[in-house]
mmCIF file of the C-alpha atoms, coordinates in Angstrom:
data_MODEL
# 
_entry.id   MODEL 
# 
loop_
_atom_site.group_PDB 
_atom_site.id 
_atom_site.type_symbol 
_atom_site.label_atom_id 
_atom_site.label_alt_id 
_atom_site.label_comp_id 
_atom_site.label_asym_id 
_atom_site.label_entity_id 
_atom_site.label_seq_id 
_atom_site.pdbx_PDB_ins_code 
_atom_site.Cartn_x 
_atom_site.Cartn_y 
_atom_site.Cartn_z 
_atom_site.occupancy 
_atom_site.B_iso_or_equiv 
_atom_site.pdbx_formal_charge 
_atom_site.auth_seq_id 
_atom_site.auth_comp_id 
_atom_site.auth_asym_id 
_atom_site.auth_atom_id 
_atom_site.pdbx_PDB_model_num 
ATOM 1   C CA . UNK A 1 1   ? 63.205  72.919  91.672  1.00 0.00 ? 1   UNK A CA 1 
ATOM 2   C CA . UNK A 1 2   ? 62.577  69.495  92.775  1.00 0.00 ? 2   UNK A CA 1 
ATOM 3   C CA . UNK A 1 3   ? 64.655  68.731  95.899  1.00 0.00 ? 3   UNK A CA 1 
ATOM 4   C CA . UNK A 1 4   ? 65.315  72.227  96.754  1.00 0.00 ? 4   UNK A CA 1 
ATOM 5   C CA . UNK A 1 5   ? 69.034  73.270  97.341  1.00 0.00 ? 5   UNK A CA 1 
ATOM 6   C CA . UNK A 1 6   ? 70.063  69.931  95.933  1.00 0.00 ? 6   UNK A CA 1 
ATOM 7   C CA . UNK A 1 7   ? 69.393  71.117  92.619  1.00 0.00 ? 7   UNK A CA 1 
ATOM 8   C CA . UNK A 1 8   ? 70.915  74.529  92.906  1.00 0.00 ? 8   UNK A CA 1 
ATOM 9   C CA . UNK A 1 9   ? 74.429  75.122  91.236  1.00 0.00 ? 9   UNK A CA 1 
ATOM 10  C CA . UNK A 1 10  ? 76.286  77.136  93.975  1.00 0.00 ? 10  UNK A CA 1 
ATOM 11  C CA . UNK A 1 11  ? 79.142  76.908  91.234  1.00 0.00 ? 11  UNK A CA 1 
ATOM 12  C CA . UNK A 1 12  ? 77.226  78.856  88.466  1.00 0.00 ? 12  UNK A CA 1 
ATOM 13  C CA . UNK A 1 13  ? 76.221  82.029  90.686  1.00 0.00 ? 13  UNK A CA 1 
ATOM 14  C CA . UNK A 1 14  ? 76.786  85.908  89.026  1.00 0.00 ? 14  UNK A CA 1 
ATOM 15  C CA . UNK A 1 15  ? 76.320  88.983  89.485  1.00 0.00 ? 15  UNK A CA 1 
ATOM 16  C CA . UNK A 1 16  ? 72.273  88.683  88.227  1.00 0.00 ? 16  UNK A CA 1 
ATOM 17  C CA . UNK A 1 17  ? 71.216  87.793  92.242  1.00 0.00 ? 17  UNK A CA 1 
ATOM 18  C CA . UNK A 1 18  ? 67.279  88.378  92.892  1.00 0.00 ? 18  UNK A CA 1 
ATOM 19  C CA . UNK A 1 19  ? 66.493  87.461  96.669  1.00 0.00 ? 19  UNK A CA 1 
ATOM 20  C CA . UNK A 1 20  ? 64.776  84.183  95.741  1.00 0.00 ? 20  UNK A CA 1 
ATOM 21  C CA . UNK A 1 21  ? 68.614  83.508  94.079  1.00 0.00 ? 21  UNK A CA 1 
ATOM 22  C CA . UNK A 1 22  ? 70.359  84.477  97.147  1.00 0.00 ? 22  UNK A CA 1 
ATOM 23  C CA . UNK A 1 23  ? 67.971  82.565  99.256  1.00 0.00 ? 23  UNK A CA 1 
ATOM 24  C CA . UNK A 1 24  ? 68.461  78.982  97.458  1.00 0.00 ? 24  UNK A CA 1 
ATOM 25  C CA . UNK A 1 25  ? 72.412  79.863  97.225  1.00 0.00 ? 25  UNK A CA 1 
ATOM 26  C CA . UNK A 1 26  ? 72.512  79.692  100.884 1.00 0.00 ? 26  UNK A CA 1 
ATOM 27  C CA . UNK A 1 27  ? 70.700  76.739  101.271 1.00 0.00 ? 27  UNK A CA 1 
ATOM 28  C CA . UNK A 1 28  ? 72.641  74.905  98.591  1.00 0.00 ? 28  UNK A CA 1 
ATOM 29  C CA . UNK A 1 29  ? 75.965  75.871  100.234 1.00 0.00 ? 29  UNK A CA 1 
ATOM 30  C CA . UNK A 1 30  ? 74.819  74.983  103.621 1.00 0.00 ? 30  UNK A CA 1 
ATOM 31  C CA . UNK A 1 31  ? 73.758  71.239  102.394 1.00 0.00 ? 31  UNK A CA 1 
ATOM 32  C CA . UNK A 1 32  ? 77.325  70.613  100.727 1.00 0.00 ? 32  UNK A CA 1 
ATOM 33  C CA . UNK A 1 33  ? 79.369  72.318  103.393 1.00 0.00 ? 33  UNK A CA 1 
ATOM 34  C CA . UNK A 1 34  ? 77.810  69.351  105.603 1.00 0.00 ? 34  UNK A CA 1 
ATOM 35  C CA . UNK A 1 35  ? 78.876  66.890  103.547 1.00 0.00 ? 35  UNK A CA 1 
ATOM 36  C CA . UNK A 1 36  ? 82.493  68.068  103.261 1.00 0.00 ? 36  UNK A CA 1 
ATOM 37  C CA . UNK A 1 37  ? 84.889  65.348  105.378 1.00 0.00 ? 37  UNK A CA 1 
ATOM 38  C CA . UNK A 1 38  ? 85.979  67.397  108.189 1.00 0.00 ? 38  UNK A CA 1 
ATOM 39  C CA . UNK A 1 39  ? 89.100  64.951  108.748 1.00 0.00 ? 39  UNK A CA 1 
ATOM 40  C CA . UNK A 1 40  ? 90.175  65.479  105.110 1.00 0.00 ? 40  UNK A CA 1 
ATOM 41  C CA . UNK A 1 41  ? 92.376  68.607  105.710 1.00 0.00 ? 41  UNK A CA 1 
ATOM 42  C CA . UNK A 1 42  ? 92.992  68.525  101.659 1.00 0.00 ? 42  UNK A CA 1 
ATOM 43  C CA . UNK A 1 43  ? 89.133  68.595  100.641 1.00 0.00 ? 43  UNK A CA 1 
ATOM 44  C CA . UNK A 1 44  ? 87.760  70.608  103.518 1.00 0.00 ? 44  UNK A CA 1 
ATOM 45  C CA . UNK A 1 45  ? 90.249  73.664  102.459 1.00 0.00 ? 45  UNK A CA 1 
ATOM 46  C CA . UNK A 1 46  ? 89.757  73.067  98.547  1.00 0.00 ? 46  UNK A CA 1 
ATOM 47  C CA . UNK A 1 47  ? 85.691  72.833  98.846  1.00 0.00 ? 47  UNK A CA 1 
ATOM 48  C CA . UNK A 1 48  ? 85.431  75.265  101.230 1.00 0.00 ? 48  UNK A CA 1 
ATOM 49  C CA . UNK A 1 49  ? 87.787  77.297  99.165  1.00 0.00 ? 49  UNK A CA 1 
ATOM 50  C CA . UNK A 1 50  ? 85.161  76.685  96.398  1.00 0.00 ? 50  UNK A CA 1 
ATOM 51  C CA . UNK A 1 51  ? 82.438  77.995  98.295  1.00 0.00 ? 51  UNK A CA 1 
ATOM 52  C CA . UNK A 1 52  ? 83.272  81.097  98.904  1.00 0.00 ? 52  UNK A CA 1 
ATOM 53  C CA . UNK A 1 53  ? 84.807  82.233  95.495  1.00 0.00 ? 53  UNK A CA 1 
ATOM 54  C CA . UNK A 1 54  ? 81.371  81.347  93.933  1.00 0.00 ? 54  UNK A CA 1 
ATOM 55  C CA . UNK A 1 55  ? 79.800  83.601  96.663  1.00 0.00 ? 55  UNK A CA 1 
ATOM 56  C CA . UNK A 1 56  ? 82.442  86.178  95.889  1.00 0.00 ? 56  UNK A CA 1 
ATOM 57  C CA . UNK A 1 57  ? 81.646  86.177  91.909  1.00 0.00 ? 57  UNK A CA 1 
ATOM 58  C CA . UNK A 1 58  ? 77.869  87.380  92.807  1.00 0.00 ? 58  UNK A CA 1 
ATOM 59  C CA . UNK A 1 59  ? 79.790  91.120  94.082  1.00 0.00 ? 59  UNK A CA 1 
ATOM 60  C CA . UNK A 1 60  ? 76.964  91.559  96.749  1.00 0.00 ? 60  UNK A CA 1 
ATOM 61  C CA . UNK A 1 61  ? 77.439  87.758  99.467  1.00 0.00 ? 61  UNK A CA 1 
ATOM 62  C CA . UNK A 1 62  ? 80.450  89.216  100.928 1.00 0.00 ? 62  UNK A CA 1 
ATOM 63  C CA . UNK A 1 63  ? 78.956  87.633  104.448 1.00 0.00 ? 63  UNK A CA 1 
ATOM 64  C CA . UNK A 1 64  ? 78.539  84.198  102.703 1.00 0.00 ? 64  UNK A CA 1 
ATOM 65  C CA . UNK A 1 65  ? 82.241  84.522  100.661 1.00 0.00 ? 65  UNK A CA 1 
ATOM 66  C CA . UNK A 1 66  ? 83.837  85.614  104.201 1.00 0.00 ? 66  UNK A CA 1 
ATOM 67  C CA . UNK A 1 67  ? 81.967  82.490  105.906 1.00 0.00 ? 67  UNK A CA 1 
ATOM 68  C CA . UNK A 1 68  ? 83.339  79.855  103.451 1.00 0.00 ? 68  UNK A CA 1 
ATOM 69  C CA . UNK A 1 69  ? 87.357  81.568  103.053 1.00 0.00 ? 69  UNK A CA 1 
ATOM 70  C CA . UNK A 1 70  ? 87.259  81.722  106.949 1.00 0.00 ? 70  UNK A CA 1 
ATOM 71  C CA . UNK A 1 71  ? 86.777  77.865  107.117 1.00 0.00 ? 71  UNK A CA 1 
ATOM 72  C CA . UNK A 1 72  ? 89.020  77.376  104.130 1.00 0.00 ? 72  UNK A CA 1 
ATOM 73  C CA . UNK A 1 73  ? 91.695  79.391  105.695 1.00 0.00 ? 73  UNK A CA 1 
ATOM 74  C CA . UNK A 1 74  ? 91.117  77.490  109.225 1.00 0.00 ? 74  UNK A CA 1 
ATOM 75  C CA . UNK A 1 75  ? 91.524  74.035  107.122 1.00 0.00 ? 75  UNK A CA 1 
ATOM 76  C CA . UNK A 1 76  ? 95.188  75.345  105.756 1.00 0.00 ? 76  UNK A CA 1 
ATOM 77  C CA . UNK A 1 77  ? 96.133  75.830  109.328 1.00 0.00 ? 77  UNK A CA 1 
ATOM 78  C CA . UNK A 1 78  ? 94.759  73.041  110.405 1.00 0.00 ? 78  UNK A CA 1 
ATOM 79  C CA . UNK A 1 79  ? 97.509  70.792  109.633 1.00 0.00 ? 79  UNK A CA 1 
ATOM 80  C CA . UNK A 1 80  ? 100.325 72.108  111.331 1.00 0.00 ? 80  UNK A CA 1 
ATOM 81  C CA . UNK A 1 81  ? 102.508 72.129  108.218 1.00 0.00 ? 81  UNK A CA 1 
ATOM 82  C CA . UNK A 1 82  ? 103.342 75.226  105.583 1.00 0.00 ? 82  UNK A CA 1 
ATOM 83  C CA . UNK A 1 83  ? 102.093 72.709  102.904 1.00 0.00 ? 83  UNK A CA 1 
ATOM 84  C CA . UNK A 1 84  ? 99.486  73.545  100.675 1.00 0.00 ? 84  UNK A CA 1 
ATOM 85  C CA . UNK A 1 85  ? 96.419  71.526  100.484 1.00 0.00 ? 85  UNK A CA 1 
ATOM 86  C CA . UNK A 1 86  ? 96.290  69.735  97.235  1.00 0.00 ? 86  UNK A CA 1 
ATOM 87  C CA . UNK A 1 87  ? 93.336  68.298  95.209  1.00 0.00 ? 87  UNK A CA 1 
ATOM 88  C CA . UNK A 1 88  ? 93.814  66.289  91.879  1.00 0.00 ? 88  UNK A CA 1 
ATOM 89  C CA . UNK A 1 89  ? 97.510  67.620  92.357  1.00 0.00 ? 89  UNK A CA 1 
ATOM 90  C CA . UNK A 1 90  ? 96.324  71.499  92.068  1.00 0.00 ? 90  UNK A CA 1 
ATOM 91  C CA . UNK A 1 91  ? 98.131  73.077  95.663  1.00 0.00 ? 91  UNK A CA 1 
ATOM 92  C CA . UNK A 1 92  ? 95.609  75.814  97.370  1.00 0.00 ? 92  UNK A CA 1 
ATOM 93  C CA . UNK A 1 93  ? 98.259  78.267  97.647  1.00 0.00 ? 93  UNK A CA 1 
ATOM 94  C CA . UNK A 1 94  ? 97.506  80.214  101.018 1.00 0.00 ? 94  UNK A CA 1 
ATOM 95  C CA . UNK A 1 95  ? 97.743  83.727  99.500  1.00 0.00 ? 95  UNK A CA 1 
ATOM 96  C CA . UNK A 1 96  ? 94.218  82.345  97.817  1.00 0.00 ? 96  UNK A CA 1 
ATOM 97  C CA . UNK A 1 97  ? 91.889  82.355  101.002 1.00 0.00 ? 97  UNK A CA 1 
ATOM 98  C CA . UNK A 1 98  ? 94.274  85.310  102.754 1.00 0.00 ? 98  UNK A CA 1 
ATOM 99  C CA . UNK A 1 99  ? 92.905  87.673  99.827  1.00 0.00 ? 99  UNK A CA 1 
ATOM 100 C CA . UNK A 1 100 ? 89.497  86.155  98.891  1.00 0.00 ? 100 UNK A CA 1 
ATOM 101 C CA . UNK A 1 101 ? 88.981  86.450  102.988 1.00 0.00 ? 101 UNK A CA 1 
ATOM 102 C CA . UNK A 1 102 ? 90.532  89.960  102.631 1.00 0.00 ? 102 UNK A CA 1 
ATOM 103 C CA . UNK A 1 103 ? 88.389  91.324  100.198 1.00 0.00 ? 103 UNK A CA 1 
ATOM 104 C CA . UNK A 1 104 ? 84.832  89.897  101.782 1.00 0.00 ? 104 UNK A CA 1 
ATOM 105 C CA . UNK A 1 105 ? 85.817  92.025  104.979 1.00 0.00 ? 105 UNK A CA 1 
ATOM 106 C CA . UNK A 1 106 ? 86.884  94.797  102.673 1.00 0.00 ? 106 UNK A CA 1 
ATOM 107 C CA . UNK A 1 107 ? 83.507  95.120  100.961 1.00 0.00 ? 107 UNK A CA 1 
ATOM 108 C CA . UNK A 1 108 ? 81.932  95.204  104.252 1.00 0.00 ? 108 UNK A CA 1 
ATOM 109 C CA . UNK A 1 109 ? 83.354  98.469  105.142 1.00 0.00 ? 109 UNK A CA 1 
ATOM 110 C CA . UNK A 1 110 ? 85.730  96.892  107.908 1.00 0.00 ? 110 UNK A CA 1 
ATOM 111 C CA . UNK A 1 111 ? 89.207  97.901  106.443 1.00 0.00 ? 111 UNK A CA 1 
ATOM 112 C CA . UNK A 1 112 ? 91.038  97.376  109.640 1.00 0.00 ? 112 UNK A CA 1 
ATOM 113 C CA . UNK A 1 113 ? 89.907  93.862  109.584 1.00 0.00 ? 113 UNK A CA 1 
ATOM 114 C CA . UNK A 1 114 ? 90.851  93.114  106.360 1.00 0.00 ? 114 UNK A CA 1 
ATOM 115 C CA . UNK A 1 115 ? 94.282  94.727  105.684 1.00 0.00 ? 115 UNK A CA 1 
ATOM 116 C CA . UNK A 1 116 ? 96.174  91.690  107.707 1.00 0.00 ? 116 UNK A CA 1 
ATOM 117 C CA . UNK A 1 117 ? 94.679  89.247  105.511 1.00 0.00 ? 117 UNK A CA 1 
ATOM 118 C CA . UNK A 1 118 ? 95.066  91.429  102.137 1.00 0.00 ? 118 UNK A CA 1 
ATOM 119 C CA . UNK A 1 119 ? 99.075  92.456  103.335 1.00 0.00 ? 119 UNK A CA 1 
ATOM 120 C CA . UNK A 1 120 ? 99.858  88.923  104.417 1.00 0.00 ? 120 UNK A CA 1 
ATOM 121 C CA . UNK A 1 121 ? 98.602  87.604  100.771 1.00 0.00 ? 121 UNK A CA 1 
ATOM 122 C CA . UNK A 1 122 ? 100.714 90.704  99.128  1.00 0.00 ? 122 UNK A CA 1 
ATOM 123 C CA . UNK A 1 123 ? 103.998 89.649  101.057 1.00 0.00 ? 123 UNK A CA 1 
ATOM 124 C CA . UNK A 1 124 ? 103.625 85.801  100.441 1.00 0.00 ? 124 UNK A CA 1 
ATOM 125 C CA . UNK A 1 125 ? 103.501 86.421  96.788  1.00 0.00 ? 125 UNK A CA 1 
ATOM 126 C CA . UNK A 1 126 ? 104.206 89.472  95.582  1.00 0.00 ? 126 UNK A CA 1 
ATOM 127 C CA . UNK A 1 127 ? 106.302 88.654  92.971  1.00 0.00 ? 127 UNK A CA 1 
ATOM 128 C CA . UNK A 1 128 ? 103.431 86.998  91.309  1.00 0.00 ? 128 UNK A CA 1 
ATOM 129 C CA . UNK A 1 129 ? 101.832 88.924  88.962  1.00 0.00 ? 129 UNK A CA 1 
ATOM 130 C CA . UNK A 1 130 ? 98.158  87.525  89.535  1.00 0.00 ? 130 UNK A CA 1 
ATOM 131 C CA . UNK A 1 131 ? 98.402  88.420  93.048  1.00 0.00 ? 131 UNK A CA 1 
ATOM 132 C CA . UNK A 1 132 ? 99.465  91.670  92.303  1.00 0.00 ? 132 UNK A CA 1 
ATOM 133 C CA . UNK A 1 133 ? 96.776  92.186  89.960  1.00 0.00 ? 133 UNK A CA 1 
ATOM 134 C CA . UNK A 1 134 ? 93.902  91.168  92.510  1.00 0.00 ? 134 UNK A CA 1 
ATOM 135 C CA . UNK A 1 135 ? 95.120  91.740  95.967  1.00 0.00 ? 135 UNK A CA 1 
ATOM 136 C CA . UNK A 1 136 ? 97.275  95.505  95.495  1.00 0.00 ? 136 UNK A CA 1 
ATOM 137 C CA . UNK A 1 137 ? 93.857  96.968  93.936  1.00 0.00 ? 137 UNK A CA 1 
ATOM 138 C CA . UNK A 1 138 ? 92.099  96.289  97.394  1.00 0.00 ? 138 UNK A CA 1 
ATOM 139 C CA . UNK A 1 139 ? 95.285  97.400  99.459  1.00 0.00 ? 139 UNK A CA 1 
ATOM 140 C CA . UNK A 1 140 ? 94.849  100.736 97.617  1.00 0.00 ? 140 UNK A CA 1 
ATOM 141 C CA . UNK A 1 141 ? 91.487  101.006 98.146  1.00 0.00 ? 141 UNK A CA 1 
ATOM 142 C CA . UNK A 1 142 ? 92.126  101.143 101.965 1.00 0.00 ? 142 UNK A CA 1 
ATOM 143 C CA . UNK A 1 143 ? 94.744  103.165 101.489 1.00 0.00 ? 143 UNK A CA 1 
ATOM 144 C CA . UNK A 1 144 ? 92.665  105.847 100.077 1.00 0.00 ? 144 UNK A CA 1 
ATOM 145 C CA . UNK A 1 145 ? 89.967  105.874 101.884 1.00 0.00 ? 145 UNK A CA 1 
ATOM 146 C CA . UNK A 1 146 ? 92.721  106.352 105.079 1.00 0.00 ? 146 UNK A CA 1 
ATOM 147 C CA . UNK A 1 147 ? 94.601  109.048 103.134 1.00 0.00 ? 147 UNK A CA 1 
ATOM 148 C CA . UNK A 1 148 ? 98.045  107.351 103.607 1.00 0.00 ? 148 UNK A CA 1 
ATOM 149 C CA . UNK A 1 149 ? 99.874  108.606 100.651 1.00 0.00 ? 149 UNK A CA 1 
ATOM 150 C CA . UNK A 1 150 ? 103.187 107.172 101.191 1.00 0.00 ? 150 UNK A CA 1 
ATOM 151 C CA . UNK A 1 151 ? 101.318 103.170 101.155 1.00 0.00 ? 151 UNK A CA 1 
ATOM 152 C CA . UNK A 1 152 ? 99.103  104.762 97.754  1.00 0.00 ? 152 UNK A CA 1 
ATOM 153 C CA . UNK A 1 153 ? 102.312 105.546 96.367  1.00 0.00 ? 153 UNK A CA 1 
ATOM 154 C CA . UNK A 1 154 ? 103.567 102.295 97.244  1.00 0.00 ? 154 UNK A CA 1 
ATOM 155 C CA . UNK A 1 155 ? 100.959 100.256 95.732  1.00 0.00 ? 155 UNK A CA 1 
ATOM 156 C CA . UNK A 1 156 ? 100.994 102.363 92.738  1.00 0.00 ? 156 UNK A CA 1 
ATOM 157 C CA . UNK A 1 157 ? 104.767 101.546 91.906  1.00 0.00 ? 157 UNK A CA 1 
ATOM 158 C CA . UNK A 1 158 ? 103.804 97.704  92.194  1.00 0.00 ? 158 UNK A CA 1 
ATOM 159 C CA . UNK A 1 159 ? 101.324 97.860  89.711  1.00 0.00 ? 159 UNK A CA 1 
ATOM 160 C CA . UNK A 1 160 ? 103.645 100.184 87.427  1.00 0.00 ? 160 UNK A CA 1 
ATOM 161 C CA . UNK A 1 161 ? 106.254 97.182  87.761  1.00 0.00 ? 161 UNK A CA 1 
ATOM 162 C CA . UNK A 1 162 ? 103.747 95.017  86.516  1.00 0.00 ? 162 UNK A CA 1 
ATOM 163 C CA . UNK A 1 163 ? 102.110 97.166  83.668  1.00 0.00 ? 163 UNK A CA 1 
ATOM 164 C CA . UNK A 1 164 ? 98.950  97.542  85.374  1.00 0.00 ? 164 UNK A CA 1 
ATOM 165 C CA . UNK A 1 165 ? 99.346  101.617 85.685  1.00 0.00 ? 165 UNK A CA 1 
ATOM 166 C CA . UNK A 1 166 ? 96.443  103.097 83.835  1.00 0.00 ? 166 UNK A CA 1 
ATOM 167 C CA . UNK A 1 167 ? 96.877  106.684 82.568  1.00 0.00 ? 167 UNK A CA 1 
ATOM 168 C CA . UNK A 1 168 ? 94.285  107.750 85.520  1.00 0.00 ? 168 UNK A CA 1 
ATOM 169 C CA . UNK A 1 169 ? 96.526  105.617 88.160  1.00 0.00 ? 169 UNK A CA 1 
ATOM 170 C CA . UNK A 1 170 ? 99.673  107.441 86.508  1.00 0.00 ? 170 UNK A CA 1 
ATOM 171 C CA . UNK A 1 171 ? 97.871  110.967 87.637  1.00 0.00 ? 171 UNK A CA 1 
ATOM 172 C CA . UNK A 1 172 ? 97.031  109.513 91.128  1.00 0.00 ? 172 UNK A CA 1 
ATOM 173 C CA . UNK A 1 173 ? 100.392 108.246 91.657  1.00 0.00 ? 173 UNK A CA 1 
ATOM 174 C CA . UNK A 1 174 ? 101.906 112.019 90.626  1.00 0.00 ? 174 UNK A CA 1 
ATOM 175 C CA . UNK A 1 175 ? 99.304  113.272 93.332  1.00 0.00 ? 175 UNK A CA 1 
ATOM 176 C CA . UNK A 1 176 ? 100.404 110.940 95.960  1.00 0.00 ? 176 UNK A CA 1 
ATOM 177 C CA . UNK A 1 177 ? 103.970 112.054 95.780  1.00 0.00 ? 177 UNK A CA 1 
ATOM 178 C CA . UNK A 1 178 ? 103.502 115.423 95.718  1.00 0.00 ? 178 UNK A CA 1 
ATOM 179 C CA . UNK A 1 179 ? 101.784 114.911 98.472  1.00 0.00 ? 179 UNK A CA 1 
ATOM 180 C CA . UNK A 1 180 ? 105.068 113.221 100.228 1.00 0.00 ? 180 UNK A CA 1 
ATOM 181 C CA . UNK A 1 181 ? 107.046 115.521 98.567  1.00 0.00 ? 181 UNK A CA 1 
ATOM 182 C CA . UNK A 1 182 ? 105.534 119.306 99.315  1.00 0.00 ? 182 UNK A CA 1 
ATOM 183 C CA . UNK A 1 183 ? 104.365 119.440 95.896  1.00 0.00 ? 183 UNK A CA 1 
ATOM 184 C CA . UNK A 1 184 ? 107.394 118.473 93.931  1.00 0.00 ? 184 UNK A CA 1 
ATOM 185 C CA . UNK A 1 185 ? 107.363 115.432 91.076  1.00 0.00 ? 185 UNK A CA 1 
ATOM 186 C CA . UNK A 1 186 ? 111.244 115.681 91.366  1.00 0.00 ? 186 UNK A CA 1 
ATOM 187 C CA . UNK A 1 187 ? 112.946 112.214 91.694  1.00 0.00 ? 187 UNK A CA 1 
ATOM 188 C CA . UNK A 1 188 ? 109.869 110.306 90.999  1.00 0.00 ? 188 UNK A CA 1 
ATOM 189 C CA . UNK A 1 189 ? 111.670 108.740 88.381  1.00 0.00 ? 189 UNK A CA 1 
ATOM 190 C CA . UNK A 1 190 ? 114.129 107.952 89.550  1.00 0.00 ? 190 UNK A CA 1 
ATOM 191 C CA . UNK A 1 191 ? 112.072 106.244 92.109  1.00 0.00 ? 191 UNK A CA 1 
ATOM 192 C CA . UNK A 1 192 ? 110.356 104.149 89.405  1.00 0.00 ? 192 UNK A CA 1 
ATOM 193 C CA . UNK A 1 193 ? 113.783 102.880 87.810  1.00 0.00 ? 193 UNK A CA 1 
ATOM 194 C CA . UNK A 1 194 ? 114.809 102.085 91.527  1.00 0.00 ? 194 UNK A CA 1 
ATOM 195 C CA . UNK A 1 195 ? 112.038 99.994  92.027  1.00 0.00 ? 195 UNK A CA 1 
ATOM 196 C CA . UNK A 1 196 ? 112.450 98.562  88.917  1.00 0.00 ? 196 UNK A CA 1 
ATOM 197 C CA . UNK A 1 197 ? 115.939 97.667  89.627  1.00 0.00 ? 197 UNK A CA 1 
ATOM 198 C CA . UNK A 1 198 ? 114.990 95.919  92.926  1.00 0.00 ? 198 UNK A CA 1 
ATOM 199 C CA . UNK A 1 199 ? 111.561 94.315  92.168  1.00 0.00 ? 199 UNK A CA 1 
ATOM 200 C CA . UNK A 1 200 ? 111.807 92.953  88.625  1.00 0.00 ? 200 UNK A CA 1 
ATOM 201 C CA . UNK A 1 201 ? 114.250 90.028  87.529  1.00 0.00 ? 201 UNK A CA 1 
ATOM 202 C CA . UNK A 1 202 ? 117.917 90.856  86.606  1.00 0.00 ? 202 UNK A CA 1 
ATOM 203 C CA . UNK A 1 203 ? 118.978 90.498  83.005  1.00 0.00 ? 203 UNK A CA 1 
ATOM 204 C CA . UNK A 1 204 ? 119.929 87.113  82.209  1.00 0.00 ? 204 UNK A CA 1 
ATOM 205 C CA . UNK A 1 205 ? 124.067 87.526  81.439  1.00 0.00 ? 205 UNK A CA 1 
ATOM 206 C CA . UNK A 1 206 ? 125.001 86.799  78.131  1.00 0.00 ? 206 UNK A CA 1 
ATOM 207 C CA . UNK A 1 207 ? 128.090 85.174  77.533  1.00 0.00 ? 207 UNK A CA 1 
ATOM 208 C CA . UNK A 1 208 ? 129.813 85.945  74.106  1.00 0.00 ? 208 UNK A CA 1 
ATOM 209 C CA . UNK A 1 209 ? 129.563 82.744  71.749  1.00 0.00 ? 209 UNK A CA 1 
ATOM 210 C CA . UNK A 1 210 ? 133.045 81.483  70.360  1.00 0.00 ? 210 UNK A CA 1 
ATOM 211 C CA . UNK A 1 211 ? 132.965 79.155  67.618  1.00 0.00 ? 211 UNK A CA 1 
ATOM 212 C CA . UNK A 1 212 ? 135.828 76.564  68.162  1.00 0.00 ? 212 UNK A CA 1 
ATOM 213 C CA . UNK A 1 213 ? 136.777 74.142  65.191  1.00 0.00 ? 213 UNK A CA 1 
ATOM 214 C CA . UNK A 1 214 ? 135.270 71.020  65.262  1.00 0.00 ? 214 UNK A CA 1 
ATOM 215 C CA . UNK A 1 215 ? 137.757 67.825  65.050  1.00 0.00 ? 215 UNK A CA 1 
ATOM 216 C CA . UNK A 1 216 ? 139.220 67.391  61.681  1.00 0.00 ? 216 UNK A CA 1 
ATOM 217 C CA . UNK A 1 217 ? 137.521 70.352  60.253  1.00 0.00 ? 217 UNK A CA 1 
ATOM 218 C CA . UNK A 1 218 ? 139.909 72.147  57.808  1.00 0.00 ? 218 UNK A CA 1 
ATOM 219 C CA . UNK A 1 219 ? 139.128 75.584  56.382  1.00 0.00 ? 219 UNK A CA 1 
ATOM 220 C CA . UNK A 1 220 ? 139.434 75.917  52.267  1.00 0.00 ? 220 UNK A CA 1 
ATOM 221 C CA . UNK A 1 221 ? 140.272 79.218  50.475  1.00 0.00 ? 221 UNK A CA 1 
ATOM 222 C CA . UNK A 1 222 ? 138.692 79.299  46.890  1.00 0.00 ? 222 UNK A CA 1 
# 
């Protein structure tokens, strides 16, 4: 390298980390995190933002990717408005740093730290399927580990609304309510179509189509 971290790409990090890697990451992050405008709410959130999902790709800087979603987070609230931070017209929605933040605490071992963050991000967009897809995962996670069936069960039915149920998940969400339910799969179905009913869009009503004549239009028998 010639100029040190200047020439490291802190966007381009993976899972391949050696401690040489790690090392230079760091570094690199530190020198553009100083060069991020503090009085540019917008930028500070979005690089920041940046930061610590490149730290979060390598699966092992969960101290670095907490870091970097704290400040990104800290920049959202900053501004004393519920508006996202934009950047070339793309809005940081808030659910972002909530469940990037989330799952660096998570994969620290500090569950009770992280479960705000992860169950604010579920309830501010839980309707959306990517959120679903990333954030229920680690909210059943914790839930396991703390043997709360009812919340497994829960999280299991959102990602059954969603068609993220994998024939294993299927078997764990059976287990989970019989554990609720003294052993018994009965109404578990009808549980599903419930949730179903409430959590997924209504049908869009179909009106019947009547064809009126158009003016001047006569009908000929042959």
């Amino acid at each position: 390298m010639k100029n040190g971290a200047a020439d490291f790409n802190i966007l381009q990090l993976t899972t391949t980390m050696t401690a040489q890697t790690a090392k230079e990451a760091r570094r690199a992050a530190e020198a553009f995190a100083a060069k991020i405008p503090s009085d540019d709410r917008d930028r500070a959130a979005w690089q920041n933002m940046l930061l610590a999902m490149a730290f979060a790709r390598t699966d092992v800087m969960w101290p670095e990717t907490e870091r970097y979603s704290r400040k990104a987070l800290a920049y959202w609230d900053s501004g004393g408005t519920n508006e996202a931070p934009k950047t070339n017209g793309l809005a940081l929605e808030r659910a972002v740093p909530l469940t990037v933040l989330g799952q660096s605490i998570a994969k620290q071992g500090r569950d009770a730290d992280a479960e705000p963050y992860l169950r604010e991000a579920y309830e501010r967009a839980a309707d959306e399927p990517g959120v679903v897809g990333q954030v229920v995962p680690l909210l059943l996670d914790i839930a396991r580990r703390r043997g709360r069936f009812d919340e497994q069960q829960q999280y299991l039915i959102a990602l059954t609304l969603y068609g993220q149920l994998t024939p294993e998940l299927r078997t764990e969400l059976e287990e989970a309510y019989r554990r609720i339910h003294s052993g018994s799969l009965v109404g578990l179905e009808a549980t599903l179509d419930r949730a179903y009913e409430a959590e997924l869009p209504k049908a869009i009503p179909v009106e019947a189509f009547i064809r009126t004549p158009a003016e001047g239009q006569r009908t000929v028998l042959t």
